[in-house]
mmCIF file of the N, C-alpha and C atoms, coordinates in Angstrom:
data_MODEL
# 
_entry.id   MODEL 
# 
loop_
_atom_site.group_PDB 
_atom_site.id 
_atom_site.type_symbol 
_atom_site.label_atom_id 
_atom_site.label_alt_id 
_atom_site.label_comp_id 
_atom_site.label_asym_id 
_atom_site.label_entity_id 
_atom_site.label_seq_id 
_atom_site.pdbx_PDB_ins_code 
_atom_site.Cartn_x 
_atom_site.Cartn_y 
_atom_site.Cartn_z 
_atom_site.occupancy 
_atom_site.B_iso_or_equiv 
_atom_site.pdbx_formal_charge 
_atom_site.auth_seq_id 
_atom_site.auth_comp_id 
_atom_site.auth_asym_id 
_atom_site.auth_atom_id 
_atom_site.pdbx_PDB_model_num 
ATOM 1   N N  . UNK A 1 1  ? 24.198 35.012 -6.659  1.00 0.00 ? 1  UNK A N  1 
ATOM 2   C CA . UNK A 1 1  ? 23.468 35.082 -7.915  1.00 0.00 ? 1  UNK A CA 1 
ATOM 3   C C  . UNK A 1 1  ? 23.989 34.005 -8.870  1.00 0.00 ? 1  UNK A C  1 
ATOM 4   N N  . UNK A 1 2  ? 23.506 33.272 -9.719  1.00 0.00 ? 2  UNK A N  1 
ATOM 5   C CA . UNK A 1 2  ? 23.392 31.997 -10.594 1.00 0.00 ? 2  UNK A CA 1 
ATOM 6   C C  . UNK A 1 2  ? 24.146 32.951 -11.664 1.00 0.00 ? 2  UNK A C  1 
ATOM 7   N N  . UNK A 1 3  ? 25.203 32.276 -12.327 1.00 0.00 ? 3  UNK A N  1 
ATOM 8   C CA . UNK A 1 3  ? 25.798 32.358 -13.584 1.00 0.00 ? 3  UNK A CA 1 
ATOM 9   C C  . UNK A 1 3  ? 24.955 32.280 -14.753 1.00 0.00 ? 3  UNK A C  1 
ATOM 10  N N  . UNK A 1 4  ? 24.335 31.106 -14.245 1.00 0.00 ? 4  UNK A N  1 
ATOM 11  C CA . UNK A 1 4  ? 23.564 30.748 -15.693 1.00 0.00 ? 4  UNK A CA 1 
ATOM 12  C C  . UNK A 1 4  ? 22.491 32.213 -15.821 1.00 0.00 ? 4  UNK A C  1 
ATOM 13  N N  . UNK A 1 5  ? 22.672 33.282 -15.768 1.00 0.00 ? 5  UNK A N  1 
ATOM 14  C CA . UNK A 1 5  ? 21.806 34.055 -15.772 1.00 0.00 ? 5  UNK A CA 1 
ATOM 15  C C  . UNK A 1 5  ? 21.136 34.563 -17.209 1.00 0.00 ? 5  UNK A C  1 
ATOM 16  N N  . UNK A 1 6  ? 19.402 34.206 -17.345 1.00 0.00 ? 6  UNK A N  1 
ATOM 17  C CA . UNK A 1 6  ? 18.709 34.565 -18.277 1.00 0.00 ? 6  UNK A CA 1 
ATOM 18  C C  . UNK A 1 6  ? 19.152 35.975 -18.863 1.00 0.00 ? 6  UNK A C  1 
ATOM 19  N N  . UNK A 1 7  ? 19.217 36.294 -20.041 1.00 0.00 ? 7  UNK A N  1 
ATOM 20  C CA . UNK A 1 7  ? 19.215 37.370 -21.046 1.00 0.00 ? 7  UNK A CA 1 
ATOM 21  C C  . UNK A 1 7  ? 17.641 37.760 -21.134 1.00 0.00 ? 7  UNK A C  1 
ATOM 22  N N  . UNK A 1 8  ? 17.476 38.706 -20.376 1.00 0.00 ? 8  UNK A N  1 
ATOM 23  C CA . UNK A 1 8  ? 15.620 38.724 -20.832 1.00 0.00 ? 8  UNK A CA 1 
ATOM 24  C C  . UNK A 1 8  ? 15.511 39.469 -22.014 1.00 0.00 ? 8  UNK A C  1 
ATOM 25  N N  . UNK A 1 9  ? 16.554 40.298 -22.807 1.00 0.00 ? 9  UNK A N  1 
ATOM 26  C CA . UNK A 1 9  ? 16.279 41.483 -23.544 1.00 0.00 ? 9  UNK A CA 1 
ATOM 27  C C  . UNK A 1 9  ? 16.605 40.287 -24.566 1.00 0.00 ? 9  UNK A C  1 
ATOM 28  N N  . UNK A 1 10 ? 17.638 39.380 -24.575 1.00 0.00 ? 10 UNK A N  1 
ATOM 29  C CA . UNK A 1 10 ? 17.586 38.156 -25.770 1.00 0.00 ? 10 UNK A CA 1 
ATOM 30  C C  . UNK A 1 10 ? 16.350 37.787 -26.204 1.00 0.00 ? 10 UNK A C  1 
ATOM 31  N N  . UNK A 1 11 ? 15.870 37.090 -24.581 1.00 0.00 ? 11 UNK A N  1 
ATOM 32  C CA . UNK A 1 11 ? 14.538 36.488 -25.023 1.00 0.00 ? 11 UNK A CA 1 
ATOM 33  C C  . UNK A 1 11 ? 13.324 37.292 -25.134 1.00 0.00 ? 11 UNK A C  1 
ATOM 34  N N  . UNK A 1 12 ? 13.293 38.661 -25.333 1.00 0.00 ? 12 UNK A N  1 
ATOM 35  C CA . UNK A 1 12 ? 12.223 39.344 -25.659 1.00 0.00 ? 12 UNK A CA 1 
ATOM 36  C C  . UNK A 1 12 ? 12.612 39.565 -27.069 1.00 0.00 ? 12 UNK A C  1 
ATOM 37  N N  . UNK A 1 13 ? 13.781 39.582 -27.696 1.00 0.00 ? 13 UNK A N  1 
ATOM 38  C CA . UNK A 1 13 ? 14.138 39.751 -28.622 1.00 0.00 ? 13 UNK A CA 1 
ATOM 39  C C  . UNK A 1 13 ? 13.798 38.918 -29.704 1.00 0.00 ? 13 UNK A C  1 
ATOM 40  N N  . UNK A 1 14 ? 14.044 37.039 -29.107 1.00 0.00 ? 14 UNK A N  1 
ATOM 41  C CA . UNK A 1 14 ? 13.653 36.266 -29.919 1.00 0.00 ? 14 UNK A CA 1 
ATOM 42  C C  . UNK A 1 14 ? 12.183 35.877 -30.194 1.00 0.00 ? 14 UNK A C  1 
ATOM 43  N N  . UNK A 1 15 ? 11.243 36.327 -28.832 1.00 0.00 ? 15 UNK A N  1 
ATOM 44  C CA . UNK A 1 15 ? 9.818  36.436 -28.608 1.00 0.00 ? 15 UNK A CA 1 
ATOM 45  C C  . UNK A 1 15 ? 9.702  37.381 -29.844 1.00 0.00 ? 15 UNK A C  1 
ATOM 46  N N  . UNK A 1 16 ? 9.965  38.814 -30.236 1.00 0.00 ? 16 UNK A N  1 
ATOM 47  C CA . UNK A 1 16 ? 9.565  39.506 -31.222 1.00 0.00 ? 16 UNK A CA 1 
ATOM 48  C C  . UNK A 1 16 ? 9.442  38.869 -32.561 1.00 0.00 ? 16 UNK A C  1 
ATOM 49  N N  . UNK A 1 17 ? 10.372 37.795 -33.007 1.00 0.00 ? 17 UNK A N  1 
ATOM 50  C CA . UNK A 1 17 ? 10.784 37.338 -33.922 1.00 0.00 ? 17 UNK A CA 1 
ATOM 51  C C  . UNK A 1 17 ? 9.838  36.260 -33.933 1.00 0.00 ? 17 UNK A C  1 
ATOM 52  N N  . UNK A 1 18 ? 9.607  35.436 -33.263 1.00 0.00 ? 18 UNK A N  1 
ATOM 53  C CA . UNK A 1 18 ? 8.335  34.624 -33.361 1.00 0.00 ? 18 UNK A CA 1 
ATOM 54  C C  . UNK A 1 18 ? 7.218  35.033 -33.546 1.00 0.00 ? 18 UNK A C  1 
ATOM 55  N N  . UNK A 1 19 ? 6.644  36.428 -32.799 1.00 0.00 ? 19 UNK A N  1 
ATOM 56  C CA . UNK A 1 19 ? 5.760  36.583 -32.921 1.00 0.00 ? 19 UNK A CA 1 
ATOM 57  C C  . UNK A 1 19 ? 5.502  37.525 -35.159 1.00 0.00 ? 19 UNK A C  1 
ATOM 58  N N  . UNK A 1 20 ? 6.846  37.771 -35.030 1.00 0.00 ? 20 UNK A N  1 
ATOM 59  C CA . UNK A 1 20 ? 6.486  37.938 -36.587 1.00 0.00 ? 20 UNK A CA 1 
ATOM 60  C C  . UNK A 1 20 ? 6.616  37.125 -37.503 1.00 0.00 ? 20 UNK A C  1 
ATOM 61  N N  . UNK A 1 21 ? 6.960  36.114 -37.310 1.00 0.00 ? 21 UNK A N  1 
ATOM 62  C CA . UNK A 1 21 ? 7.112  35.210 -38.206 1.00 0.00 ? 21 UNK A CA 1 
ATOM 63  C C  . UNK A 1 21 ? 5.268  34.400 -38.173 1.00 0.00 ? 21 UNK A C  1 
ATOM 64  N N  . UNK A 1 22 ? 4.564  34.579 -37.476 1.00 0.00 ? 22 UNK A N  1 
ATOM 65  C CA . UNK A 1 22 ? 3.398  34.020 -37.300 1.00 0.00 ? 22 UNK A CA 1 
ATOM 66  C C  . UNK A 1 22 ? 2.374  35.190 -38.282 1.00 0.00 ? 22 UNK A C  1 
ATOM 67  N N  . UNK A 1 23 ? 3.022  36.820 -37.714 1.00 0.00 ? 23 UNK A N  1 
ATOM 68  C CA . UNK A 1 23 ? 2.535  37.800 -38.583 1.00 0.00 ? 23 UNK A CA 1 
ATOM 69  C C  . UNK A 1 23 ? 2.720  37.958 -39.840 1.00 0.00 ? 23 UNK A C  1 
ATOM 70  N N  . UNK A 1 24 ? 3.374  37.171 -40.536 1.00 0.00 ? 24 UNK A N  1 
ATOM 71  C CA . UNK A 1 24 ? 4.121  37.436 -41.952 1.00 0.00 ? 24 UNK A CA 1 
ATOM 72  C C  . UNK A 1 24 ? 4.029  36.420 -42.371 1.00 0.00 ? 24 UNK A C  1 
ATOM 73  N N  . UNK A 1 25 ? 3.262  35.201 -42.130 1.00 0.00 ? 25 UNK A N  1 
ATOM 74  C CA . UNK A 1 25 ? 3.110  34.122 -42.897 1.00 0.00 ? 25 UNK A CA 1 
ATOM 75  C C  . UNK A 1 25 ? 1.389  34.251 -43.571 1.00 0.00 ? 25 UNK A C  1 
ATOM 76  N N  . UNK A 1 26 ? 1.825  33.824 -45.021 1.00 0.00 ? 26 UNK A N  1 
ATOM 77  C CA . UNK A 1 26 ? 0.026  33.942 -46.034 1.00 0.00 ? 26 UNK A CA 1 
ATOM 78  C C  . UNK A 1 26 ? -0.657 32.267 -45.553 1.00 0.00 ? 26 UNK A C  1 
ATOM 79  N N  . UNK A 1 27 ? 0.267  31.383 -45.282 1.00 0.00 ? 27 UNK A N  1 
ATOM 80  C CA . UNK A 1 27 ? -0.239 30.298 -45.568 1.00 0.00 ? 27 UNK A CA 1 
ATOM 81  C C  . UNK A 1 27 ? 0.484  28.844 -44.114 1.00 0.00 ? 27 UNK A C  1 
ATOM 82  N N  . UNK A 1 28 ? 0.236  28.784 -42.834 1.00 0.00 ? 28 UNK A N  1 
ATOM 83  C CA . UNK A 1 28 ? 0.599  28.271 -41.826 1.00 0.00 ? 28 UNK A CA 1 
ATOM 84  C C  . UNK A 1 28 ? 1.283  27.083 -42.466 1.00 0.00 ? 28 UNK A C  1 
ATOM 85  N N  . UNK A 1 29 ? 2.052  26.747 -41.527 1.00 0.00 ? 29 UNK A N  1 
ATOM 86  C CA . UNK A 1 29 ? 2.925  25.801 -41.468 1.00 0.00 ? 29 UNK A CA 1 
ATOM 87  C C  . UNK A 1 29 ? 2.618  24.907 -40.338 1.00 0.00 ? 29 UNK A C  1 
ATOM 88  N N  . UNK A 1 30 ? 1.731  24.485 -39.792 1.00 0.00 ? 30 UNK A N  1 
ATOM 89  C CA . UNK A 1 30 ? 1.179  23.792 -39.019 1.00 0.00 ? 30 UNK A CA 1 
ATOM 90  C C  . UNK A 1 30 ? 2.881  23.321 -37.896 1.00 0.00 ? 30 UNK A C  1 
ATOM 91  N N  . UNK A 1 31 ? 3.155  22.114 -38.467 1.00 0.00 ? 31 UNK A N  1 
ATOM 92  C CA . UNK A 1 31 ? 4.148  22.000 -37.718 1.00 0.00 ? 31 UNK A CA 1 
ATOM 93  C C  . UNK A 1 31 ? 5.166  22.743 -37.807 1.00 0.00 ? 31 UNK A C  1 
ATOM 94  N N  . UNK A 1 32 ? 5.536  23.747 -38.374 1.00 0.00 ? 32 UNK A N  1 
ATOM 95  C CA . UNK A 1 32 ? 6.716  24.890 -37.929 1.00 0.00 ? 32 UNK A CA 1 
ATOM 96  C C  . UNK A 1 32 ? 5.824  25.527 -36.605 1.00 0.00 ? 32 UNK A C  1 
ATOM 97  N N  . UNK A 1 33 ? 4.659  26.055 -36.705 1.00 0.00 ? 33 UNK A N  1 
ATOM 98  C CA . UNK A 1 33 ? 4.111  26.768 -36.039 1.00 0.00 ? 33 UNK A CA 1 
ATOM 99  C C  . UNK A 1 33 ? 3.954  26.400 -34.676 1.00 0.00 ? 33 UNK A C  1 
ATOM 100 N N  . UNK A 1 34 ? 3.972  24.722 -34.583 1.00 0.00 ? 34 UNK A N  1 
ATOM 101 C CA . UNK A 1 34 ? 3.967  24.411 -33.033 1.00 0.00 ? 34 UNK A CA 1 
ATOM 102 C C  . UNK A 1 34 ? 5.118  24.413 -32.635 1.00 0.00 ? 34 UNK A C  1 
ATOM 103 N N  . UNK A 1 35 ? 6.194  24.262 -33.599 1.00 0.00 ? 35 UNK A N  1 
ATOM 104 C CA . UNK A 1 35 ? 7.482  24.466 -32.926 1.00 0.00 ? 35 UNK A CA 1 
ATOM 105 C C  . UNK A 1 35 ? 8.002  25.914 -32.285 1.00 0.00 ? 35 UNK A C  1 
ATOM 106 N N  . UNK A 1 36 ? 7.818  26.817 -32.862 1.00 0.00 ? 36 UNK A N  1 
ATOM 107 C CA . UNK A 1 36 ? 7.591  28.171 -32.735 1.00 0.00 ? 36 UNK A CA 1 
ATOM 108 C C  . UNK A 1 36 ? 6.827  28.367 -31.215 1.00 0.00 ? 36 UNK A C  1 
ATOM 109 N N  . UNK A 1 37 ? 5.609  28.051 -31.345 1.00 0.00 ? 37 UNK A N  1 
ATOM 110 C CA . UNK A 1 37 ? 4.642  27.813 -29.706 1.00 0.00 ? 37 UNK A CA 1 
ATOM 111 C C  . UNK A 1 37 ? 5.293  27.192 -28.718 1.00 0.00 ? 37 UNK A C  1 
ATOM 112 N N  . UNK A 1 38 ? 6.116  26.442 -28.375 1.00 0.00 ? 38 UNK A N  1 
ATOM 113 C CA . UNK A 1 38 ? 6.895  25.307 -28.167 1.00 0.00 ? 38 UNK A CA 1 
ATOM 114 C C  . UNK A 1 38 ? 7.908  26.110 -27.308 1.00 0.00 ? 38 UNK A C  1 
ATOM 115 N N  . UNK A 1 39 ? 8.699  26.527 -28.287 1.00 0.00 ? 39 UNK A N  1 
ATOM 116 C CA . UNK A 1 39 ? 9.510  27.933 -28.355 1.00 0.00 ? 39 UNK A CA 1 
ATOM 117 C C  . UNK A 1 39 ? 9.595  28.735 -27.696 1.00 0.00 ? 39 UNK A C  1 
ATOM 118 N N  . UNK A 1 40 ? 8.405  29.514 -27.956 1.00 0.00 ? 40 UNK A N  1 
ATOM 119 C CA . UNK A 1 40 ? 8.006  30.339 -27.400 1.00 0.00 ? 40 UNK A CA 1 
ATOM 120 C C  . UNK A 1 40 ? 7.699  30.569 -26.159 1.00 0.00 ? 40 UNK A C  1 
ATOM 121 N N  . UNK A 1 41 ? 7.108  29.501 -25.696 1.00 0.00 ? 41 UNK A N  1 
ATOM 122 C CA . UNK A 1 41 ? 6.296  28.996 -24.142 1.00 0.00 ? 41 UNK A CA 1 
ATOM 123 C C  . UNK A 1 41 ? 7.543  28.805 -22.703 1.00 0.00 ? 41 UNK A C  1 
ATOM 124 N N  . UNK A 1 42 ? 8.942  28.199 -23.547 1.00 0.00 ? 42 UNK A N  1 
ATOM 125 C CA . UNK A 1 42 ? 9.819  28.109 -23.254 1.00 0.00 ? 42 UNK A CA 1 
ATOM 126 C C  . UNK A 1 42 ? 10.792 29.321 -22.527 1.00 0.00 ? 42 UNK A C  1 
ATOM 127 N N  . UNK A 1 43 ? 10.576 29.986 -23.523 1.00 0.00 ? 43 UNK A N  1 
ATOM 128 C CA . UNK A 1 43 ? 10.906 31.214 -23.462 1.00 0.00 ? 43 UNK A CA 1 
ATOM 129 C C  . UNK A 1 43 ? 10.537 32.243 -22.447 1.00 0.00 ? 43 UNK A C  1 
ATOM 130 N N  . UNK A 1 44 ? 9.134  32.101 -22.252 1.00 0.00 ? 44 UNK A N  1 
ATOM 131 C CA . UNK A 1 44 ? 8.422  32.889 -20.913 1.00 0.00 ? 44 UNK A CA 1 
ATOM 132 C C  . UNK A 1 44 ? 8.340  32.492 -19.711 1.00 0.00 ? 44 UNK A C  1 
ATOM 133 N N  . UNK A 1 45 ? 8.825  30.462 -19.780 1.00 0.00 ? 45 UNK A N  1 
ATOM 134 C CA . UNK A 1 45 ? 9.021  30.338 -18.850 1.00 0.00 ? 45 UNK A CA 1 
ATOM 135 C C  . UNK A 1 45 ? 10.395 31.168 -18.232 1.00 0.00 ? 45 UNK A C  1 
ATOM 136 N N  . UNK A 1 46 ? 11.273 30.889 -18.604 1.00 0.00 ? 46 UNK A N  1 
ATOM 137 C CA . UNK A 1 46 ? 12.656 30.985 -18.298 1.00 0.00 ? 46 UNK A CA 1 
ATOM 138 C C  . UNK A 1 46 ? 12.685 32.512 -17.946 1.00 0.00 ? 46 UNK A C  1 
ATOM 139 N N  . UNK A 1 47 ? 11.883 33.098 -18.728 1.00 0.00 ? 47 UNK A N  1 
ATOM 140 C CA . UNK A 1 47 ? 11.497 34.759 -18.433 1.00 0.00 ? 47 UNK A CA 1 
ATOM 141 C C  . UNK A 1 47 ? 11.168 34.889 -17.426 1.00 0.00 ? 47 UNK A C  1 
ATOM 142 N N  . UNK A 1 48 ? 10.102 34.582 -16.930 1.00 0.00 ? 48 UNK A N  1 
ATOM 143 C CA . UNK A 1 48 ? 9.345  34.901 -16.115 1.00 0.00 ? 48 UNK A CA 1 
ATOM 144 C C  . UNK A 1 48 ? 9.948  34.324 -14.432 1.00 0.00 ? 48 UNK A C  1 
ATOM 145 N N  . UNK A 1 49 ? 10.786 32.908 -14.762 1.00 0.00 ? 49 UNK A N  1 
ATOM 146 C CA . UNK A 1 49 ? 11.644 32.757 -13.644 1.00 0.00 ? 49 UNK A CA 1 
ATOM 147 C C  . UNK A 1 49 ? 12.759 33.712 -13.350 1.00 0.00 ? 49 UNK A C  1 
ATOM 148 N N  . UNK A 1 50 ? 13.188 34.489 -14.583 1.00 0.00 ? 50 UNK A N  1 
ATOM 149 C CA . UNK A 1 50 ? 14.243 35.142 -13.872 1.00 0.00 ? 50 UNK A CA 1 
ATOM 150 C C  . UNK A 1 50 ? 13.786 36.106 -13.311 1.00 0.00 ? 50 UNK A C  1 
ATOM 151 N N  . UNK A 1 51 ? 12.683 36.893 -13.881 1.00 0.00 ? 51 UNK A N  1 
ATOM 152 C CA . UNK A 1 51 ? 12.358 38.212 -13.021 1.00 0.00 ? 51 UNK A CA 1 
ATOM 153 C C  . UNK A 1 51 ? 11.277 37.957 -11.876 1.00 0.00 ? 51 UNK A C  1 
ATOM 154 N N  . UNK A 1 52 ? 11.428 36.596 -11.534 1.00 0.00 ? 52 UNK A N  1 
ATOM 155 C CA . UNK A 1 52 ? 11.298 36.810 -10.009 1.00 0.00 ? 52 UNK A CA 1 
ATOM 156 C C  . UNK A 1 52 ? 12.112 36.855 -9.511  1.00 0.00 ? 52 UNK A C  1 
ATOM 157 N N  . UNK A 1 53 ? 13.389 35.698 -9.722  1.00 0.00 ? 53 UNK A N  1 
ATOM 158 C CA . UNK A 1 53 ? 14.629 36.151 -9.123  1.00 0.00 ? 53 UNK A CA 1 
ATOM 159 C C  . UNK A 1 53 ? 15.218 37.510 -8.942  1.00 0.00 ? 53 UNK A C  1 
ATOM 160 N N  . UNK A 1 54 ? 15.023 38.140 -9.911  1.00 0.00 ? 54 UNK A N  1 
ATOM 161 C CA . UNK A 1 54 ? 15.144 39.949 -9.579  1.00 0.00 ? 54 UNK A CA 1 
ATOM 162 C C  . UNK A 1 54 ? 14.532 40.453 -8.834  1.00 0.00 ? 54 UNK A C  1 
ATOM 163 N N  . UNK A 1 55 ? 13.127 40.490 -8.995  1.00 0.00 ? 55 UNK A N  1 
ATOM 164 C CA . UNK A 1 55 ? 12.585 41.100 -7.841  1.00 0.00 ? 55 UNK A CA 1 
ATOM 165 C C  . UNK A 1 55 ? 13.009 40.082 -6.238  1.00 0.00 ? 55 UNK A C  1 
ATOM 166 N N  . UNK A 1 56 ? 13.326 39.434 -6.158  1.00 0.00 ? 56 UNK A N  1 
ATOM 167 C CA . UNK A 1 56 ? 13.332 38.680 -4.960  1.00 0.00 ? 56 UNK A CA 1 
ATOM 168 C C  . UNK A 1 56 ? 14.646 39.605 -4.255  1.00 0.00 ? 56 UNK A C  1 
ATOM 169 N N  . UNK A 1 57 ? 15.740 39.802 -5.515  1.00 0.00 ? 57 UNK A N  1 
ATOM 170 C CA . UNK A 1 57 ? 16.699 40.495 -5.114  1.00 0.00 ? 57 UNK A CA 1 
ATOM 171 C C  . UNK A 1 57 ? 16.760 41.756 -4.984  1.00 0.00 ? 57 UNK A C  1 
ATOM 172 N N  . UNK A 1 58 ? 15.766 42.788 -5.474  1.00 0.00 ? 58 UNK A N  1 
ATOM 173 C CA . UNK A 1 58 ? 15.379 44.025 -4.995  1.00 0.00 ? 58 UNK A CA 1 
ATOM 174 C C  . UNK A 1 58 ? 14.310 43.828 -3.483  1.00 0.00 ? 58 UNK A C  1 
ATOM 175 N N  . UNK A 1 59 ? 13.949 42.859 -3.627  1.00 0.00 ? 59 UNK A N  1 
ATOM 176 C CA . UNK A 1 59 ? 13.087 42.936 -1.996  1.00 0.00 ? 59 UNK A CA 1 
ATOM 177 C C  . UNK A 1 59 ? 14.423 42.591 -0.857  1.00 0.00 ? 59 UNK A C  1 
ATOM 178 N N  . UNK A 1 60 ? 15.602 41.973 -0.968  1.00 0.00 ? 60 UNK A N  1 
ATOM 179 C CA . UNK A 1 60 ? 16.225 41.745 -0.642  1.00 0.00 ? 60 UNK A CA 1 
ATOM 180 C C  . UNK A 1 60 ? 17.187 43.233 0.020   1.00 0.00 ? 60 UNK A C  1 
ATOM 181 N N  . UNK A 1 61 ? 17.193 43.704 -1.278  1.00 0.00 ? 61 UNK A N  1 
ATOM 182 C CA . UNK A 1 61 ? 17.690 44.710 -1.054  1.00 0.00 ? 61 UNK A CA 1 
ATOM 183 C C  . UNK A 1 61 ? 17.041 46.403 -1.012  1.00 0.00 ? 61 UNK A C  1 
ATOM 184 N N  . UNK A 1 62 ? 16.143 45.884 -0.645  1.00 0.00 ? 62 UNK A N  1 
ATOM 185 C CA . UNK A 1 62 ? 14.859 47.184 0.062   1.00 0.00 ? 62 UNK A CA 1 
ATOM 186 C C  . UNK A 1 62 ? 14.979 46.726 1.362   1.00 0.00 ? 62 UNK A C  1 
ATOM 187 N N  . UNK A 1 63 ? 15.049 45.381 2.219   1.00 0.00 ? 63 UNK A N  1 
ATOM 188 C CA . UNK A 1 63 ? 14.943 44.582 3.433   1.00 0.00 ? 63 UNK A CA 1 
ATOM 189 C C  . UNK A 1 63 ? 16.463 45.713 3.640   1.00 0.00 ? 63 UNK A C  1 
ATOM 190 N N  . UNK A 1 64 ? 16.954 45.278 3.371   1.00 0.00 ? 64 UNK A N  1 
ATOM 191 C CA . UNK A 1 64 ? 18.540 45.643 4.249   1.00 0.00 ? 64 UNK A CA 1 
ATOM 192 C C  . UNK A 1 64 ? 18.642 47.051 3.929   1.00 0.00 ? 64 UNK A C  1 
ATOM 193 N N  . UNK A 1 65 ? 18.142 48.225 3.065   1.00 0.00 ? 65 UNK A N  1 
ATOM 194 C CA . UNK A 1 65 ? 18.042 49.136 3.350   1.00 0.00 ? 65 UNK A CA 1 
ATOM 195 C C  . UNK A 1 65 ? 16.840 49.731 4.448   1.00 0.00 ? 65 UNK A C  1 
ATOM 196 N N  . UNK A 1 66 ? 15.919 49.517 4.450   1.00 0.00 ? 66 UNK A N  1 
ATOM 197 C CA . UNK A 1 66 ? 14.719 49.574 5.464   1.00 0.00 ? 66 UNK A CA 1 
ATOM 198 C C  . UNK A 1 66 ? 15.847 49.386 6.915   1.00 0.00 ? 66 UNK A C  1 
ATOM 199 N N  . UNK A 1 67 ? 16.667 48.118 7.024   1.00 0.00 ? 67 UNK A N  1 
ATOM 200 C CA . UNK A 1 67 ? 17.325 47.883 8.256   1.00 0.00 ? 67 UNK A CA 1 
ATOM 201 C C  . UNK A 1 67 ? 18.308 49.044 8.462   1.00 0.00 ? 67 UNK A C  1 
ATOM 202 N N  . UNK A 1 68 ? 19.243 49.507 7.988   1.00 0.00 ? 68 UNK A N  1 
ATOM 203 C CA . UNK A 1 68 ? 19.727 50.763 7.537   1.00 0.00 ? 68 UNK A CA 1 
ATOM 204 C C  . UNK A 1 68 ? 19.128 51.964 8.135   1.00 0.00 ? 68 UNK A C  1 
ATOM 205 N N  . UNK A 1 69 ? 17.949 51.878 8.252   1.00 0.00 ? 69 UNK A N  1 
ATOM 206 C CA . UNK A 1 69 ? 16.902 53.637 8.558   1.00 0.00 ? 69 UNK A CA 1 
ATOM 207 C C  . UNK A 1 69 ? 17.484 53.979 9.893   1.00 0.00 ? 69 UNK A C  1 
# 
């Protein structure tokens, strides 16, 4: 397993925070806002790579229990 391992509850954490800061603004900020998107996009990547890596490692380890039976 990789050290560098994603925080997903971080980055759902900081996802919340973007997404309110978009909710709580009267008047856009055009370029804050793409930075934010930017951000954000970033964010789901890195998400979304780690929890395949998880599941890859629960199929992993459903495989070697299945072998186990």
């Amino acid at each position: 397993m990789s050290e560098n391992k994603v925080d997903l509850s971080k980055n759902l954490k900081k996802l919340e925070e973007i997404s309110s800061w978009f909710e709580n603004q009267k008047e856009l900020n055009v370029e804050e806002g793409l930075k934010k998107v930017k951000e954000a996009l970033g964010l789901v990547k890195e998400s979304k790579k780690e929890l395949q890596n998880v599941k890859n490692e629960f199929e992993e380890i459903e495989k070697e229990f299945e072998e186990e039976k």
